[in-house]
N, C-alpha and C positions, 0 to 999 in steps of 0.2 A: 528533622523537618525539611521540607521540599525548600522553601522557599530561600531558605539559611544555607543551603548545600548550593543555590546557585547564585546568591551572591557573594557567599565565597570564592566561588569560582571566578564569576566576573571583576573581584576586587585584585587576584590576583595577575590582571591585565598591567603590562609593562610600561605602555602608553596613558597618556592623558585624556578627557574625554572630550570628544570635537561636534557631540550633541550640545543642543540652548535647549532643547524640548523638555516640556513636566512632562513626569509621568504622568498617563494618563489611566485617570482612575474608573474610566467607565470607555467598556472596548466590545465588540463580538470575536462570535469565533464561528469565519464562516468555511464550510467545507470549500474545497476546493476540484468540484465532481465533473465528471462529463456527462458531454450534452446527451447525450444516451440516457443517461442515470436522470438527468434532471427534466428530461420533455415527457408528457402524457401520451404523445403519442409514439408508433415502431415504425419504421420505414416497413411498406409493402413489397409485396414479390410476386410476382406474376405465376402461375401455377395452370397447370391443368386439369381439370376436376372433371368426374364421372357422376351425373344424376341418373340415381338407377331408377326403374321402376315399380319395380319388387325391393321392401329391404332384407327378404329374406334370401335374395341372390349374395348377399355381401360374401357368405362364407366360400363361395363360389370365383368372386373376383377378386379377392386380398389377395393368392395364391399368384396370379397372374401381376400380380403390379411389381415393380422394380423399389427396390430398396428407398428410400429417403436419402440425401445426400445429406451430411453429418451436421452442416449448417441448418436444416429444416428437423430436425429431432427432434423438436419443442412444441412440433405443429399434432394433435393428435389425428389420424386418420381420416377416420371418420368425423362428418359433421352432418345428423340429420339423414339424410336421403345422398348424399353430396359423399366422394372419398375424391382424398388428394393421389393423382394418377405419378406425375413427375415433374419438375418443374416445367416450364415453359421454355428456356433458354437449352434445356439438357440434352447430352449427345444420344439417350435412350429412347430408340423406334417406340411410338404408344403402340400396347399391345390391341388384339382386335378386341373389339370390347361393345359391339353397335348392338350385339343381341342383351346386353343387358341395362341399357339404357343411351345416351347421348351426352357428347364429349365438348366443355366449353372451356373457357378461360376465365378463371378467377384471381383475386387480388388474397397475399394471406401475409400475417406479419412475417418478415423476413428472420428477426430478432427472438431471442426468448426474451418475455416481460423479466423486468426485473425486480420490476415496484407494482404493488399491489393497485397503485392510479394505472398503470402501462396494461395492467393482467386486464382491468376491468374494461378498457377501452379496442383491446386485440381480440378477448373474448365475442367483442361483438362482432368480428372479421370472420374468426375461424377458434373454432377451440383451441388452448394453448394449456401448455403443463405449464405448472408454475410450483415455483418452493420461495417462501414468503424471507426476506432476509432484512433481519430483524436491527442491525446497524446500519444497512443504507438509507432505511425506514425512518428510522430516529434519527439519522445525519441532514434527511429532507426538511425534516420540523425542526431544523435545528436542534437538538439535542444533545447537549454534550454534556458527562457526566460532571459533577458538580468541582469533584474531585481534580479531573484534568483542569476545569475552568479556575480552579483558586493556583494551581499548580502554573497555568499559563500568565495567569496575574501577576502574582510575584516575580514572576521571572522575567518577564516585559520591563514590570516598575523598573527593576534592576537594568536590564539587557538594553533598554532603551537610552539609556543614562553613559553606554560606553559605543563603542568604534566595534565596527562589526563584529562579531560575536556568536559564539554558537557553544551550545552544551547538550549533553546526552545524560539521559536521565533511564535510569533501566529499574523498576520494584522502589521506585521511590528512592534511589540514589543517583548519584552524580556521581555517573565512572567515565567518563572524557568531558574534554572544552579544549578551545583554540579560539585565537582572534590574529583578526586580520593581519596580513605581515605587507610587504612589498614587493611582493608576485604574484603568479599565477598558483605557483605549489605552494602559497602559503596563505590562500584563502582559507576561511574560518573553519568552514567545512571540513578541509582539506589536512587543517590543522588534528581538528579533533578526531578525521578517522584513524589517522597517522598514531595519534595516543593511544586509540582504542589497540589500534597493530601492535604498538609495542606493551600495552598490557596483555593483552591475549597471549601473544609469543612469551611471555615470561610466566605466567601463569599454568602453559604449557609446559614448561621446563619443568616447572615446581613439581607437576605434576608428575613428571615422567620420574625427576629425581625422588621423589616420593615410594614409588613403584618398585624401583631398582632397590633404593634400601630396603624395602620391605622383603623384596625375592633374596636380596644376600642375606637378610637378619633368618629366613627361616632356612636357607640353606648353609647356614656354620653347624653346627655337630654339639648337638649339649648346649644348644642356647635354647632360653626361653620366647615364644613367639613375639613377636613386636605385639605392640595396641597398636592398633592403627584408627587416628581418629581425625574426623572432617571437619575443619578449623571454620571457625564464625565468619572470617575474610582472610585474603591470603596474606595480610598482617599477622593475623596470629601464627601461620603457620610460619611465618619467617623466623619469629618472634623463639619459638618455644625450643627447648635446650635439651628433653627430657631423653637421655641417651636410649630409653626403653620405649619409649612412644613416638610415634611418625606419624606426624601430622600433613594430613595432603590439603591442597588448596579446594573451597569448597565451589561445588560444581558449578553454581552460578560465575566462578570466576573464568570459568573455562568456554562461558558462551560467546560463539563466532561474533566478533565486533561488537554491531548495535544490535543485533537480534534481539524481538522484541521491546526495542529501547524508543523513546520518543526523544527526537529531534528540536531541540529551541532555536532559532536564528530570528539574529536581528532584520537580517536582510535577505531576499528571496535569492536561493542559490540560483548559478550560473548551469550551464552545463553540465560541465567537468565536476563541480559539487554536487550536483543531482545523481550525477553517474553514481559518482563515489558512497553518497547515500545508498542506493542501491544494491552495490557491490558489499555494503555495510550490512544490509538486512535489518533498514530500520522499519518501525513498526508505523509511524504517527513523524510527521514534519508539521513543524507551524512556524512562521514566520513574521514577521511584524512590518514590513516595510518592503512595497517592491519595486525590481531594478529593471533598469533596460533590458540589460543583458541574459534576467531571470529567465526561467523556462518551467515555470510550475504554475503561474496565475494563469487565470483564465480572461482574457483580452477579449475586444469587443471586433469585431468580422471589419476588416480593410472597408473605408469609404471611399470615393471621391470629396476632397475640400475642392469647392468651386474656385473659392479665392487663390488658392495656394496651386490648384491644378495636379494635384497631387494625393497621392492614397495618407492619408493621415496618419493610421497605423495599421499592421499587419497582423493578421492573427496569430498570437503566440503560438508554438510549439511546446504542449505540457507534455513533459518528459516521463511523466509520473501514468501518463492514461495511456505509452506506449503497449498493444498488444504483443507486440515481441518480447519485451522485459520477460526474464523467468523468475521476477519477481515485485512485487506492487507494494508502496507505502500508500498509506491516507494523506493527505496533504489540508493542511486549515490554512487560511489567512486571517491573521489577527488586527 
């Protein structure tokens, strides 16, 4: 049971708890998405469009137009009587084009839609391809399977009740946790990818060592082949004696970090935790509580306070909607 795996975890915290807070019995779990993902409408882009005359010239002027730059792929050609020529900003001479109609300037979404509200509102712009995706869908309407949401319950009740904290949960088990230490390398985060490393690296061992016996047992002269057989968790395979059977660790133990694995923290990691998430290949981050210094909530846009004379607060940087990342977790706030 999920919920028994992670307050296991958390009981075995070294420190004492420096929360007064109840748990709390009635919570959300709300995405943590960008402003992309959550506005109805696309930023526009300036273009230059040809209104022919004839629609039967088209087969005649596709031939003549310059490629689409990779950012506008999403936009379809043609629209109507109307084809998109080249952008407006773009270093490509428009070709001559006056005998088949006249050359203007239009607005068209810049963006592919991503949400079926975004498809229906750019449709009215300019046609657009669209592929309908079906968890950012249900991440808008709040949606969370039921299963995560009793899973993030129990683990809050618990998680809330100790000093910073974090556990990884990968198929309904708990394979890493860490809490908070007295550094910087010994944030929670920081702690649990660190376990995750040193189980991965020995799981790997097991495995190679695994391997190797099995290539000596069929390479001696007059022996019978090994069994070789894939152990329920890499306990058994430590476990088992059977001079004829070689048991390898089973593959799920062999997967890179948090791959796949969902994230619990007490408190919205830092930077340097968020990286390390990443570098981890986790699947799902949720966290219960946020910090100054966090970099995954989504903040409200710098003000002026008249009183104070001063920009109030800044807009976060979410570490998690970086386009560079060569790889992206989901992020909730609980």
């Amino acid at each position: 049971d999920l919920r028994m795996k992670v307050a296991e975890c958390v009981e075995e915290s070294d420190g004492p708890s420096t929360s007064t807070e109840e748990p709390s019995s009635r919570f959300t779990i709300r995405p943590v998405l960008s402003e992309l993902e959550t506005s109805e409408e696309i930023p526009l882009e300036r273009v230059y469009a040809l209104t022919v005359r004839d629609r039967r010239s088209f087969s005649a002027v596709l031939p003549l137009l310059p490629p689409l730059p990779d950012r506008l792929t999403h936009l379809k050609r043609i629209n109507g009587d109307r084809v998109v020529v080249c952008p407006y900003d773009g270093d490509e001479s428009l070709p001559d084009l006056e005998e088949y109609g006249s050359l203007s300037e239009t607005l068209v979404p810049k963006e592919k839609p991503l949400t079926r509200r975004q498809f229906d509102w750019a449709k009215e712009r300019w046609p657009c391809a669209f592929h309908p995706n079906k968890e950012l869908e249900s991440l808008l309407i709040s949606s969370v399977d039921p299963s995560v949401h009793a899973a993030v319950r129990d683990a809050l009740d618990v998680l809330r009740a100790s000093r910073p904290a974090c556990v990884v949960v990968r198929r309904g088990e708990r394979v890493a946790s860490g809490h908070q230490g007295g550094g910087m390398l010994t944030h929670a985060s920081m702690r649990a990818v660190r376990h995750l490393a040193h189980a991965h690296r020995a799981a790997t061992q097991r495995a190679r060592s695994a391997m190797a016996a099995v290539t000596r047992k069929r390479s001696q002269p007059g022996s019978a082949p090994p069994l070789v057989v894939v152990a329920d968790s890499a306990a058994t395979a430590a476990e088992t004696t059977d001079k004829n059977t070689i048991v390898v660790p089973p593959l799920s133990s062999l997967d890179y970090l948090a791959t796949g694995g969902d994230v619990f923290l007490t408190h919205e990691p830092c930077a340097m935790c968020a990286m390390a998430l990443v570098h981890a290949r986790a699947a799902k981050v949720f966290y219960a509580n946020r910090t100054k210094n966090g970099v995954l909530a989504r903040r409200e846009p710098a003000r002026l306070d008249p009183f104070a004379g001063c920009l109030t607060e800044e807009r976060g940087w979410q570490l998690h909607l970086e386009p560079a990342l060569n790889h992206h977790y989901r992020v909730f706030e609980v």
